[in-house]
VOGU-3710 file (C-alpha; in Angstrom, 3 decimals, decimal comma):
1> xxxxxxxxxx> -32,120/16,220/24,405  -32,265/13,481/22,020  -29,332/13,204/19,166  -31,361/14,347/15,648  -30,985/11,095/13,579  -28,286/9,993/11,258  -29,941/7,566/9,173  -31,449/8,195/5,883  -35,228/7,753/6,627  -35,293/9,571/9,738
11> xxxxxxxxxx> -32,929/12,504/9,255  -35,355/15,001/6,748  -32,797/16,996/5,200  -30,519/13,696/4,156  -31,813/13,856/0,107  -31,287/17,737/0,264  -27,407/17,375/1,561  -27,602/14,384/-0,663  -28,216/16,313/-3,678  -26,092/19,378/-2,093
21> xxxxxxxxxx> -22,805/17,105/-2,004  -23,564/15,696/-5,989  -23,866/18,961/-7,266  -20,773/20,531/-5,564  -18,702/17,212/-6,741  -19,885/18,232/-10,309  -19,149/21,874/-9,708  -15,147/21,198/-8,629  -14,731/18,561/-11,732  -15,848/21,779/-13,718
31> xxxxxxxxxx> -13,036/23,365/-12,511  -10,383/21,126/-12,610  -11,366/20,681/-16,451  -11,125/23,990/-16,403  -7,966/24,284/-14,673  -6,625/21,489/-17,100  -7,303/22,982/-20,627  -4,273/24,258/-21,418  -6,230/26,263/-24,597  -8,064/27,962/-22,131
41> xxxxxxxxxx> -5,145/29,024/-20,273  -4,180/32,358/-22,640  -1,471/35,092/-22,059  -0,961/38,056/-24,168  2,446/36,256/-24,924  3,623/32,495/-24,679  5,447/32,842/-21,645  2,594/34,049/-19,867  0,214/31,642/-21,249  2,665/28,890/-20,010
51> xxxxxxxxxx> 3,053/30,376/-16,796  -0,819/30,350/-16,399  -0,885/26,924/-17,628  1,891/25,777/-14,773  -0,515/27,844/-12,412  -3,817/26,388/-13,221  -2,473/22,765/-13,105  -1,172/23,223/-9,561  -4,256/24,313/-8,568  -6,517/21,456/-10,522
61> xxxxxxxxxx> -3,757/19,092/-8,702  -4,111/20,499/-5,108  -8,314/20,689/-5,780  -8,500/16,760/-7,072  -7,824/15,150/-3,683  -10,739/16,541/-2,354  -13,566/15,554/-4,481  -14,148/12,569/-2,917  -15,031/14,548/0,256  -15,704/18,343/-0,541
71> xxxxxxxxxx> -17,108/19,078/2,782  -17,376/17,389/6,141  -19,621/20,087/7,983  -22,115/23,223/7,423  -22,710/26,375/9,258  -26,284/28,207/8,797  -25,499/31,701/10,082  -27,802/34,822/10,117  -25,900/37,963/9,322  -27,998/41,624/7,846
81> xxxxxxxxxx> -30,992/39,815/8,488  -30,398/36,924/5,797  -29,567/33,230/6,689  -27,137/31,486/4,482  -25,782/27,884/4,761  -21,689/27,705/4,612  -20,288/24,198/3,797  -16,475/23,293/5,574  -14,042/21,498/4,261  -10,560/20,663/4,305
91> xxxxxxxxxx> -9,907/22,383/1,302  -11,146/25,899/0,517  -13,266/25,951/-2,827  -15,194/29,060/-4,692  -17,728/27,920/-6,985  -17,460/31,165/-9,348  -21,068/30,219/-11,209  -22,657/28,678/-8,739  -23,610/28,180/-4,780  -21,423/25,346/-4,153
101> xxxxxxxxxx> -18,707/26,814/-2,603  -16,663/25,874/0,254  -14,698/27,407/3,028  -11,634/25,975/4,941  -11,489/24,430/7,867  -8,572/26,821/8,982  -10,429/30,173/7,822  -11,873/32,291/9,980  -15,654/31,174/9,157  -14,030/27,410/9,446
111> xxxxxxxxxx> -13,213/28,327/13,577  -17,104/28,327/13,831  -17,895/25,220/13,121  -15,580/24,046/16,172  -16,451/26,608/18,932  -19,327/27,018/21,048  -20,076/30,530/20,384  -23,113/31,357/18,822  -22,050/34,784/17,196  -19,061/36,101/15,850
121> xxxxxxxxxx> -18,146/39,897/15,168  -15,848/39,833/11,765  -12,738/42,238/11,240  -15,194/43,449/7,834  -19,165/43,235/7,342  -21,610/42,374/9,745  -21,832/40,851/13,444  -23,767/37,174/12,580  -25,278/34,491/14,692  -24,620/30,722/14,266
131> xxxxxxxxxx> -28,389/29,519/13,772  -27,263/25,282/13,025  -24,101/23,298/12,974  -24,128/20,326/10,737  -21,742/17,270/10,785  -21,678/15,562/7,470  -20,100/12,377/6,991  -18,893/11,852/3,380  -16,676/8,892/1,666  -15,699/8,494/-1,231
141> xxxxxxxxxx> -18,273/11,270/-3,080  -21,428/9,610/-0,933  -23,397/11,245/1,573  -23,235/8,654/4,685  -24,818/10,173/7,214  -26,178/13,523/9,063  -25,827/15,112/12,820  -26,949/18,342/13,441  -24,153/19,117/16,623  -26,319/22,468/17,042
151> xxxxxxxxxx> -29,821/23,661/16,246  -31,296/26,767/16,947  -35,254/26,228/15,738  -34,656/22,466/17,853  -33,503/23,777/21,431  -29,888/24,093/20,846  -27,033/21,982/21,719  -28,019/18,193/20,865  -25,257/16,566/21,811  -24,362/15,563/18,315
161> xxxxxxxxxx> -21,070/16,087/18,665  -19,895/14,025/21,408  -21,872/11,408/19,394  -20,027/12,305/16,184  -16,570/12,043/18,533  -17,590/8,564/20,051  -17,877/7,395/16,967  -14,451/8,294/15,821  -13,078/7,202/18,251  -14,461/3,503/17,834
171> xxxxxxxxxx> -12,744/3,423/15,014  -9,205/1,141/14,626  -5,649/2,680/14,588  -3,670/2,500/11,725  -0,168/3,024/11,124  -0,627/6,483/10,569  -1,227/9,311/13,078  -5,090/10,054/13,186  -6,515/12,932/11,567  -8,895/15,478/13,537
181> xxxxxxxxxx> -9,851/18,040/11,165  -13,590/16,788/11,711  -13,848/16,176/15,214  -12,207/19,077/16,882  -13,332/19,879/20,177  -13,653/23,509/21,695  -11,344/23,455/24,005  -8,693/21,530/21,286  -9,600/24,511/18,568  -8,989/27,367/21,127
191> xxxxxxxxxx> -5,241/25,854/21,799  -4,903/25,622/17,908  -5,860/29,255/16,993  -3,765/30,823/20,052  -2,822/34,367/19,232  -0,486/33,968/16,272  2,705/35,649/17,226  2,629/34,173/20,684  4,725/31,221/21,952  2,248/29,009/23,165
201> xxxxxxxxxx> 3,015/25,450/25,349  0,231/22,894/25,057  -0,213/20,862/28,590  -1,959/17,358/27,556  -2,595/14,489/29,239  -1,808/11,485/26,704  -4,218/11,109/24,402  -5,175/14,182/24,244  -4,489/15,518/20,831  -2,182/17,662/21,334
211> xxxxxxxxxx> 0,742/16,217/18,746  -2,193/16,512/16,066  -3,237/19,874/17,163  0,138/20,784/16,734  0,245/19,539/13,406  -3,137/21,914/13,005  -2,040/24,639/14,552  1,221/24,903/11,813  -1,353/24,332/9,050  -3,208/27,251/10,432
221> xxxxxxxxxx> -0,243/29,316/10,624  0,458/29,003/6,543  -3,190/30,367/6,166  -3,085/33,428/4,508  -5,358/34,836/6,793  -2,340/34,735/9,747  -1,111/38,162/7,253  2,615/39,260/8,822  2,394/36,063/10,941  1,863/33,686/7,989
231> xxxxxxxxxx> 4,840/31,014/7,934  6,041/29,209/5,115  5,758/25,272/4,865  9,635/24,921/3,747  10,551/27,282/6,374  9,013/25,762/9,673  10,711/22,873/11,513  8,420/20,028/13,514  11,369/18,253/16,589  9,679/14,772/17,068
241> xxxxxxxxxx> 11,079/12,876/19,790  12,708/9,791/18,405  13,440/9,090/14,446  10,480/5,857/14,804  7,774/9,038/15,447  9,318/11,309/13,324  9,128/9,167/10,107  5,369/7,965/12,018  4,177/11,723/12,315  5,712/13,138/9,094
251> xxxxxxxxxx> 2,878/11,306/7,070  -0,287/13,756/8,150  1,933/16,724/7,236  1,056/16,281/3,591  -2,616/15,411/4,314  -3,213/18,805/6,049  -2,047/20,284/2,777  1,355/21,564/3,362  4,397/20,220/2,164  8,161/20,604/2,550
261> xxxxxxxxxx> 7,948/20,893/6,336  11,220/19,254/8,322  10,256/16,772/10,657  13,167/15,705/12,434  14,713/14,933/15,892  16,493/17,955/18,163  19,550/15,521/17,732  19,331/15,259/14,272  18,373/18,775/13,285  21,207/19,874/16,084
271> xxxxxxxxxx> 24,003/17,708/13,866  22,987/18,749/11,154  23,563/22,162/12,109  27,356/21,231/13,575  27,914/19,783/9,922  28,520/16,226/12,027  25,632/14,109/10,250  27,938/10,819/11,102  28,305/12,164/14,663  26,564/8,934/16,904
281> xxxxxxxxxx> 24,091/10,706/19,565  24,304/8,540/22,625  21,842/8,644/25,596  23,569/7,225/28,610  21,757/9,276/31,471  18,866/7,417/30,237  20,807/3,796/29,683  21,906/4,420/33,216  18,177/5,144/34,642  16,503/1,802/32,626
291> xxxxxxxxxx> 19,451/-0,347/33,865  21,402/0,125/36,831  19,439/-0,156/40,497  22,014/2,140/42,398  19,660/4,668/43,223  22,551/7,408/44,497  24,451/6,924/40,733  21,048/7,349/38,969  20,543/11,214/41,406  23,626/12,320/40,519
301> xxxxxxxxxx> 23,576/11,351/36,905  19,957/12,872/36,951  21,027/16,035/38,987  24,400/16,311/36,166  22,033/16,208/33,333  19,444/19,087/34,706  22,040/21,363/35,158  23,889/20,895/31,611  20,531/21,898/30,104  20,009/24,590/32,861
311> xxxxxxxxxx> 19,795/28,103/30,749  22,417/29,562/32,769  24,918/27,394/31,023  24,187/30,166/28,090  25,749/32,749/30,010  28,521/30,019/31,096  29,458/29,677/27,777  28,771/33,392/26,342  31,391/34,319/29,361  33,537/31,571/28,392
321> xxxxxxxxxx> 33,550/32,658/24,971  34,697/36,343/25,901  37,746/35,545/27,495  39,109/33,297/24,856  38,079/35,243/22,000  39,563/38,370/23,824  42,784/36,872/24,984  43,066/35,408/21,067  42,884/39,221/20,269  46,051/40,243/22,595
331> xxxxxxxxxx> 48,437/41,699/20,225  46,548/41,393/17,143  46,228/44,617/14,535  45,105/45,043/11,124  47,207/46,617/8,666  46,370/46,865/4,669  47,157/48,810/1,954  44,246/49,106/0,185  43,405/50,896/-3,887  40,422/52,573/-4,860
341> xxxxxxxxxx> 39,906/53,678/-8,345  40,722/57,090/-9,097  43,072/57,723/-5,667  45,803/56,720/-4,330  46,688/53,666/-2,114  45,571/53,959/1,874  46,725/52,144/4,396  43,714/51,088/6,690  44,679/50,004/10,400  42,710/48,570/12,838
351> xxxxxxxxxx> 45,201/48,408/16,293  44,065/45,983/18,836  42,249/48,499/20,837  39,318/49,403/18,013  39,055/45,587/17,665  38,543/44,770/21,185  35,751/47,637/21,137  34,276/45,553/17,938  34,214/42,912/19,565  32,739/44,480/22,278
361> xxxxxxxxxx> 29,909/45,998/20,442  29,562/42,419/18,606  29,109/40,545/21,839  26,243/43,636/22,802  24,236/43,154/19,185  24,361/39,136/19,683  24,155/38,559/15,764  21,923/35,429/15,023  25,397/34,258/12,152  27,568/34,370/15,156
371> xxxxxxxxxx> 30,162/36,500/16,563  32,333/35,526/13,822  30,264/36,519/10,635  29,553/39,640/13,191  32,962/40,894/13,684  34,141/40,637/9,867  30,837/42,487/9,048  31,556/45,138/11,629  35,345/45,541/10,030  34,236/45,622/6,643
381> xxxxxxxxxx> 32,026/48,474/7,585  33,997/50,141/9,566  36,355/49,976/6,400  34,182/51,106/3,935  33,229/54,312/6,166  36,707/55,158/6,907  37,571/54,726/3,304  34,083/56,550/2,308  34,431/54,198/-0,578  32,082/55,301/-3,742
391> xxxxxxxxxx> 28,875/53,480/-4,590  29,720/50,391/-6,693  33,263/50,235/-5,489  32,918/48,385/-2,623  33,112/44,952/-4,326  36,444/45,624/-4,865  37,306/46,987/-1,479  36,335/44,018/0,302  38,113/41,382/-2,130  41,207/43,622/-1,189
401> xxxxxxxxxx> 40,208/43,162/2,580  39,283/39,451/2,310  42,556/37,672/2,876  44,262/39,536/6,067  40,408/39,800/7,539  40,097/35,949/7,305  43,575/35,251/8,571  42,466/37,851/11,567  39,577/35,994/12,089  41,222/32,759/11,828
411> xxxxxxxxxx> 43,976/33,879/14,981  41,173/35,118/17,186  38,701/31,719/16,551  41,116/29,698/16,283  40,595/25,753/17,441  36,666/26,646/18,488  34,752/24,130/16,873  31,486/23,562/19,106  32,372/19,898/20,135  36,176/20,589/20,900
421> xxxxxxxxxx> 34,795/24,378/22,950  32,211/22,751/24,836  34,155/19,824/26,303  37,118/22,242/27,247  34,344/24,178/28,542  33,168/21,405/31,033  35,959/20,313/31,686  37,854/23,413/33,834  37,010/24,351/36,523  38,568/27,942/36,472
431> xxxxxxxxxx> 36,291/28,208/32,857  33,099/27,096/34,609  33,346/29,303/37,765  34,448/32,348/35,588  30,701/33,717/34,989  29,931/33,343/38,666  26,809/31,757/38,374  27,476/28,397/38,915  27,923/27,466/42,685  31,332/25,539/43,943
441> xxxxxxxxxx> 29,013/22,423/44,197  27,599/22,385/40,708  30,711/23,350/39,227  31,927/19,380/41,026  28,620/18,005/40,093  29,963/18,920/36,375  33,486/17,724/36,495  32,136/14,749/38,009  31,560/11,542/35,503  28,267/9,407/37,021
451> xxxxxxxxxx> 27,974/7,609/33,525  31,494/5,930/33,484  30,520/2,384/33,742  27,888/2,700/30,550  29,835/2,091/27,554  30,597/4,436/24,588  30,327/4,138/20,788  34,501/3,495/19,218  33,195/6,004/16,579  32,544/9,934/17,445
461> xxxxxxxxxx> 30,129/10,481/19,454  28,406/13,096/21,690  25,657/12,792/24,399  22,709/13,977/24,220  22,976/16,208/27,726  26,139/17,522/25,796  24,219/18,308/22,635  22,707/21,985/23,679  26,251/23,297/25,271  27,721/22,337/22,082
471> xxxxxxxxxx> 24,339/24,292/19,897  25,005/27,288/22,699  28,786/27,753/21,281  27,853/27,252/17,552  25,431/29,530/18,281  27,196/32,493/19,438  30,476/31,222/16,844  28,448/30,439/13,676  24,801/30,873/14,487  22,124/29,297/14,566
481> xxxxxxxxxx> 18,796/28,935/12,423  17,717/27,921/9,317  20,201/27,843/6,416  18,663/28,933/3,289  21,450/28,398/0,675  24,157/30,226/2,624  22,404/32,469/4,396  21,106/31,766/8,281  17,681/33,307/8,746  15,402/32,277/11,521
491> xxxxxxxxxx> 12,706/29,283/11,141  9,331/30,635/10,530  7,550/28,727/12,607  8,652/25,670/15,195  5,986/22,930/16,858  8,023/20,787/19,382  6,351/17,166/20,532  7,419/15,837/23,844  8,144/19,105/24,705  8,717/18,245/28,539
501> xxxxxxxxxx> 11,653/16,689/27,196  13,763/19,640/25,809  15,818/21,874/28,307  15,631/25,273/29,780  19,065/25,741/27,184  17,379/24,128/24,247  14,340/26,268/24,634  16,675/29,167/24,908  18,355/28,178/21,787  15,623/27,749/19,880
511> xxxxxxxxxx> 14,460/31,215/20,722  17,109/32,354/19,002  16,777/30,418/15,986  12,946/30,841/15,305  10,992/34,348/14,988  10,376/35,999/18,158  6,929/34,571/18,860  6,759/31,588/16,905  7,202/28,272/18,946  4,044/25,609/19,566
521> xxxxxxxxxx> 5,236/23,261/22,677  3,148/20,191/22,903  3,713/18,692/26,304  2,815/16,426/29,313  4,954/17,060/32,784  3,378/13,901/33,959  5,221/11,694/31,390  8,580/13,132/31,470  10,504/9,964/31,054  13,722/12,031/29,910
531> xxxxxxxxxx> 12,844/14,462/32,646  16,585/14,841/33,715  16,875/16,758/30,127  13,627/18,665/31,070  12,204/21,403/33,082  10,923/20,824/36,446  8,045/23,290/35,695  6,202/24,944/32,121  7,209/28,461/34,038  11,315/27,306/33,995
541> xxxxxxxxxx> 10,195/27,924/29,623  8,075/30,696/29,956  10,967/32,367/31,156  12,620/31,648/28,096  9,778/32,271/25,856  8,782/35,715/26,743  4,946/35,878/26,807  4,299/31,968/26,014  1,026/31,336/27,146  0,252/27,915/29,128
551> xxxxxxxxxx> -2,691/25,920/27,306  -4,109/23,048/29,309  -6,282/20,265/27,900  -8,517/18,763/29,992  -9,593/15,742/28,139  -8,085/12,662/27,115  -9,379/10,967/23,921  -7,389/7,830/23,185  -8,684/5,405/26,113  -11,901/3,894/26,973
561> xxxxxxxxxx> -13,137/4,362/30,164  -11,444/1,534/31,123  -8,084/2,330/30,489  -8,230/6,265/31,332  -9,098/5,011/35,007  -6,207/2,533/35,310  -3,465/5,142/33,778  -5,187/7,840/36,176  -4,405/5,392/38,906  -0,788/5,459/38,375
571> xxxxxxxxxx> -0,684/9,231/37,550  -1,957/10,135/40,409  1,286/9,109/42,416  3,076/11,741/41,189  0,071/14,349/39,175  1,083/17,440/39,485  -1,376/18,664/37,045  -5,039/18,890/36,729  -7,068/16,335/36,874  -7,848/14,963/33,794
581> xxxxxxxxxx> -11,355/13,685/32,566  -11,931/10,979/29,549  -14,434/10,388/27,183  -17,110/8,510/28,444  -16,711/5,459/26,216  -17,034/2,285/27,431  -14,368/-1,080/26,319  -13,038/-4,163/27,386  -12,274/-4,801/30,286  -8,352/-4,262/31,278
591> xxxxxxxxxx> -7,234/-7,968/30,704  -4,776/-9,030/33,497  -2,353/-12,633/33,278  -0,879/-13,888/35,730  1,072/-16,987/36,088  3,589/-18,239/39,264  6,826/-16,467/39,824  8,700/-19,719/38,613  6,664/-20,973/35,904  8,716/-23,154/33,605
601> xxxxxxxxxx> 8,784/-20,560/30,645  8,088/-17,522/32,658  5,503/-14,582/30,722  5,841/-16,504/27,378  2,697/-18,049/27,175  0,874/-15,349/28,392  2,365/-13,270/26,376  1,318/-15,446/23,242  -2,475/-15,708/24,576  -3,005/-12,093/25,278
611> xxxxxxxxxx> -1,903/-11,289/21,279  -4,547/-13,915/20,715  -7,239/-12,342/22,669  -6,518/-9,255/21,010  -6,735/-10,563/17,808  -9,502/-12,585/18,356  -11,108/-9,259/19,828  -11,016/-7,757/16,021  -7,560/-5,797/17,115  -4,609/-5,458/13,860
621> xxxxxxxxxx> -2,202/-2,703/15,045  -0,741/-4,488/18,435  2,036/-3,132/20,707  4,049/-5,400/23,177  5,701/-3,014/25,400  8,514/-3,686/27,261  10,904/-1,670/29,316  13,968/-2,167/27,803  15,124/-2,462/24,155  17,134/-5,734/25,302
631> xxxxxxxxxx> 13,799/-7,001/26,792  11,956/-6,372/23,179  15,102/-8,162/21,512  14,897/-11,514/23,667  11,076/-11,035/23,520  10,675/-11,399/20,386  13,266/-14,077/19,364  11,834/-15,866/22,178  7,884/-15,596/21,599  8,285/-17,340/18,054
641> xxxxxxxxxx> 8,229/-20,537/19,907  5,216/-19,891/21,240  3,877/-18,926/17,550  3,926/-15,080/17,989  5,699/-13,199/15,407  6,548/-9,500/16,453  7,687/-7,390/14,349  10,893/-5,558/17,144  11,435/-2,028/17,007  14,426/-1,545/19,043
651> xxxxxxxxxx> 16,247/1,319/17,864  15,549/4,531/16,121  16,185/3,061/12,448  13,139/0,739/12,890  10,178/1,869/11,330  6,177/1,393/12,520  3,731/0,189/9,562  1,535/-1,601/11,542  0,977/-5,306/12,709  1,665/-7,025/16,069
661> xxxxxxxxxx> 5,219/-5,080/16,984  7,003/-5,297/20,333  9,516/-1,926/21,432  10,842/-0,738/24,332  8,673/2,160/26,412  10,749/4,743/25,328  10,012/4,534/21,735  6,310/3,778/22,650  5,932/6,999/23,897  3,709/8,897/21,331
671> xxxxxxxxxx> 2,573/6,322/19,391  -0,922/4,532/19,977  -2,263/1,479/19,114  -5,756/-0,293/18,687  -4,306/-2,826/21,575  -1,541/-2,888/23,899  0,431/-5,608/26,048  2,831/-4,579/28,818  5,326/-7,551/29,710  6,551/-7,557/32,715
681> xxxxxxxxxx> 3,962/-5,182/34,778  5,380/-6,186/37,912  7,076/-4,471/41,112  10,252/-5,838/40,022  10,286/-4,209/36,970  8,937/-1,082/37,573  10,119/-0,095/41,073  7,252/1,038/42,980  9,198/3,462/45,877  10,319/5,013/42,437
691> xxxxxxxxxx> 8,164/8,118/40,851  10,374/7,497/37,477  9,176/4,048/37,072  6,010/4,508/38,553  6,237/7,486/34,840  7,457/4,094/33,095  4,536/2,317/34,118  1,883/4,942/33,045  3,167/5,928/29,866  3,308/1,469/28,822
701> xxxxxxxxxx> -0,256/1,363/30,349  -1,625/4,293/28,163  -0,766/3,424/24,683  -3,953/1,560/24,062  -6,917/2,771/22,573  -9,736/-0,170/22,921  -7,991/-2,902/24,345  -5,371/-3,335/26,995  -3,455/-6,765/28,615  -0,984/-6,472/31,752
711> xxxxxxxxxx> 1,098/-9,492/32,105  3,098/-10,526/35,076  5,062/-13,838/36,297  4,547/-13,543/39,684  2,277/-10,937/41,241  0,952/-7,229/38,847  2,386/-4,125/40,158  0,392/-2,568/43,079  -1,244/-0,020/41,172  -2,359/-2,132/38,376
721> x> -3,457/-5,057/40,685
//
């Protein structure tokens, strides 16, 4: 069925949502006058007049943004036998004298506008039936154009909205991730409004949306509506993979109208948490895989790294743990002579025997502060019982207590600080074998060092396989969570990106550290560069993540046609997913230079002329994307003699803002640009009897969104041929 015309002389209702869109601009410019009149803002007393003031002005300022696009949608629904038009925006709006109101995207009644159900049954009132969907475009307070996605009186479905997507997705790239809140698809707005309460792990194939529906889906968590599931902005955490996406992503956070979120890295935020900000996080497993071509030292590095981020190293180190805390608690007693008003002095002893039970019954209850913080809680409790001290006394009791409780504790955790623990840890063999899960051959795998000819930092350092043993003893020493002052409470809600990237242990940690329920995964197994820190399968976190649900989406949106078939090409060498199907929107050709295996300055001048295609092509935000960080370095230095200027982004301090940049795959990953250039998309550089590089290859190849070059001295890569 034909599209129902967006134009202004065809479409017939285009002066009535004309007029529609004026009057509700006029309606919220009443209100933030409103909200802005201080006079009108009265209290029976000052205070609360000034408190109403502070009130209304927050919500004038969080209104004002949106006037230049109230709506982008409307819903005509029948419910009791009336019809009623509903307008959607990204900001909820009620027009308290008039009909101009408008609902939120992330509302209940907002869902509607995304799914493909035609009736809804709502927890109050009556069942109603969807009877049009509208998309209206609207800049900057104009009316632009009008699709009807869905019309009941016209013969349904009219294919608006893959017309409305298309054109989206025409549009450039800019430095900035790219905002969905119109253009959610079905299948993309089911994964957002999973259960709330349930762990949920989104499967997408790049460019699929699923680091923005992420972003969505914690928006739609701080709705209101989400009741004893609602989480709070300043108490959720986003884990971005690298610090060049973090500070890239962090930006759309504020757009979707919440604010104080952390966006950081697992390294960072882990750190953080060890009170080592200056610690340097090293990555040698991965050094080791981009550089050296002994295949044997690159499995047994690999092999090393899965199993430090297996989830039975929790138990390793819990065990661990026991027998050092309990032999630090051989011949140990408390004994204090303690005063409570109004009687006389008692001694309170605690022989070693009651405090290995404590600790016994500590180690059972698994306190999210840590062992620690739980066995001086169960003492002083234990103390306060025995002493059946009276209300308002026990201040004083535990002041006595204090001193000889913290020298106690000091004697039993003594010298185990998470870095110190962990490498003592992995270093014995008697300490590894002692929980008697680990076999005699991973217990050598561990002691063995694969990594020792990649160099390490002179300053402190840890690596990142390291990183979640160390987390797994602060965790059961001093907790883990979110510190809110002094106190550790878990995060309210936590979205991790890259999510193929984190192991079984991390997963595990973070478990602990978030409310039961509350993680968003956004994932791809098929582009699991730092797979050796990974699972090998979404069910290896499940099992971590009691009841996480699996949530696959089966389109990609970035590409054209063009370059979804080449990077399905590659994928399908190693796929062990389902087939994935892109938009049907055609491009450019893939653009392929070639010049002789000796030519006197090599890929330079290809280089140069594929940015200049692009640019000619109308392209701004250009990637040149190279394997290695050394190989964006000398690119770049290099390609200014051939009148290129690329901006490098080589490490993690580097920031995207645009322009003609050339970085290193691993820092690609997750960003997109309008056009991309891989150097060097040859056999030699990616190995082709390899399935890592062949993952390499396909996550260079799909960072394009309109316009893609492949450049090669000496013959392209088999698969991109």
């Amino acid at each position: 069925m034909p599209v129902a015309e967006s134009r202004p002389e065809t479409h017939p209702d285009f002066e009535l949502e004309r007029e529609h869109l004026s009057q509700t601009v006029a309606a919220m410019i009443r209100q933030i006058e409103f909200w802005e009149d201080r006079d009108r803002q009265m209290g029976a007393d000052l205070e609360t007049s000034i408190i109403l003031g502070d009130q209304a002005e927050e919500f004038a300022a969080m209104l004002s943004p949106h006037v230049h696009q109230p709506f982008f949608g409307s819903l005509k629904v029948r419910v009791a036998g009336r019809e009623q038009t509903l307008y959607v925006g990204k900001h909820g709006f009620r027009d308290v004298k008039g009909p101009y109101s408008v609902v939120s995207w992330d509302s209940e009644v907002g869902s509607l506008f995304y799914s493909d159900a035609l009736g809804w049954t709502p927890r109050k009132g009556s069942a109603g039936v969807i009877k049009r969907r509208r998309q209206l475009d609207v800049h900057s307070k104009k009316l632009l154009r009008v699709t009807d996605l869905y019309d009941d009186e016209h013969g349904g479905d009219t294919g608006g909205r893959e017309e409305v997507l298309l054109r989206r997705l025409q549009e450039d790239s800019t430095a900035g991730m790219r905002d969905v809140v119109e253009t959610l698809q079905p299948e993309q707005n089911a994964a957002m409004r999973a259960p709330a309460g349930t762990p949920v792990i989104i499967q997408g194939a790049a460019g699929s949306g699923k680091t923005t529906i992420g972003f969505h889906r914690l928006t739609w968590m701080t709705n209101p509506d989400r009741g004893v599931h609602r989480a709070r902005p300043e108490a959720c955490m986003v884990l971005m993979p690298n610090r060049v996406l973090a500070a890239y992503a962090a930006r759309i956070l504020p757009e979707l109208g919440i604010e104080r979120v952390v966006v950081t890295t697992p390294e960072a935020w882990a750190t953080g948490l060890l009170g080592l900000e200056k610690l340097e996080v090293t990555d040698r497993t991965l050094s080791l895989l981009l550089t050296d071509r002994d295949n044997t030292r690159r499995a047994l590095a690999w092999r090393k790294a899965k199993l430090l981020g297996d989830a039975r190293m929790l138990d390793v180190v819990r065990t661990h743990l026991w027998g050092k805390f309990n032999a630090g608690l051989a011949g140990q007693s408390i004994r204090e002579s303690i005063e409570v008003r109004g009687r006389e002095p008692v001694v309170l002893h605690f022989p070693e025997t009651e405090l290995a039970a404590m600790l016994r019954d500590v180690f059972a209850a698994d306190p999210l502060a840590g062992y620690r913080a739980g066995m001086r809680r169960a003492i002083e409790t234990e103390a306060l019982s025995r002493l059946n001290v009276p209300e308002g006394e026990e201040a004083g009791v535990l002041r006595q207590l204090s001193a000889p409780l913290t020298t106690f504790l000091g004697r039993v955790f003594a010298s185990t600080t998470p870095i110190t623990e962990a490498r003592r840890l992995l270093g014995s063999a008697d300490a590894l074998a002692a929980s008697g899960l680990l076999t005699d051959r991973e217990i050598q795998l561990l002691l063995t060092d694969p990594l020792s000819g990649i160099p390490t930092p002179r300053r402190a350092n840890a690596d990142v396989t390291e990183i979640p043993v160390m987390l797994a003893v602060q965790a059961f020493t001093g907790g883990i969570g979110r510190l809110d002052g002094r106190t550790l409470e878990p995060f309210d809600h936590v979205v991790l990106d890259e999510a193929q990237d984190y192991s079984p242990l991390l997963y595990a940690l973070l478990g602990r550290a978030t409310r039961p329920g509350h993680i968003t995964a956004l994932g791809d197994l098929n582009q699991g560069m730092h797979g050796y820190k990974g699972p090998s399968s979404w069910e290896a976190v499940q099992a971590q993540l009691p009841g996480a649900q699996v949530l696959t989406l089966g389109r990609t949106y970035r590409s054209t046609r063009q370059i979804t078939e080449l990077g399905a090409r590659i994928a399908a060498t190693y796929n062990r997913a389902a087939a994935v199907q892109g938009v049907d929107r055609d491009g450019a050709d893939v653009q392929r230079y070639v010049a002789p295996a000796d030519a006197p300055h090599g890929e330079l001048p290809l280089i140069a002329q594929a940015v200049k295609d692009a640019q000619a092509a109308g392209h701004r935000n250009i990637a040149i994307v190279t394997r290695r960080g050394v190989d964006a370095d000398r690119l770049a230095e290099a390609l200014r003699e051939f009148d290129t200027d690329a901006q490098p982004i080589t490490t993690q301090e580097h920031r995207f803002r645009g322009g003609l940049v050339i970085l290193p795959v691993n820092l690609a990953k997750g960003l997109e640009f309008s056009a991309a250039i891989v150097a060097s998309a040859n056999a030699q550089t990616y190995d082709e009897s390899t399935e890592y590089e062949r993952r390499l290859l396909y996550v260079s190849a799909s960072r394009a969104l309109h316009w893609l070059g492949l450049v090669s001295a000496g013959d392209l890569h088999p698969l991109i041929a």
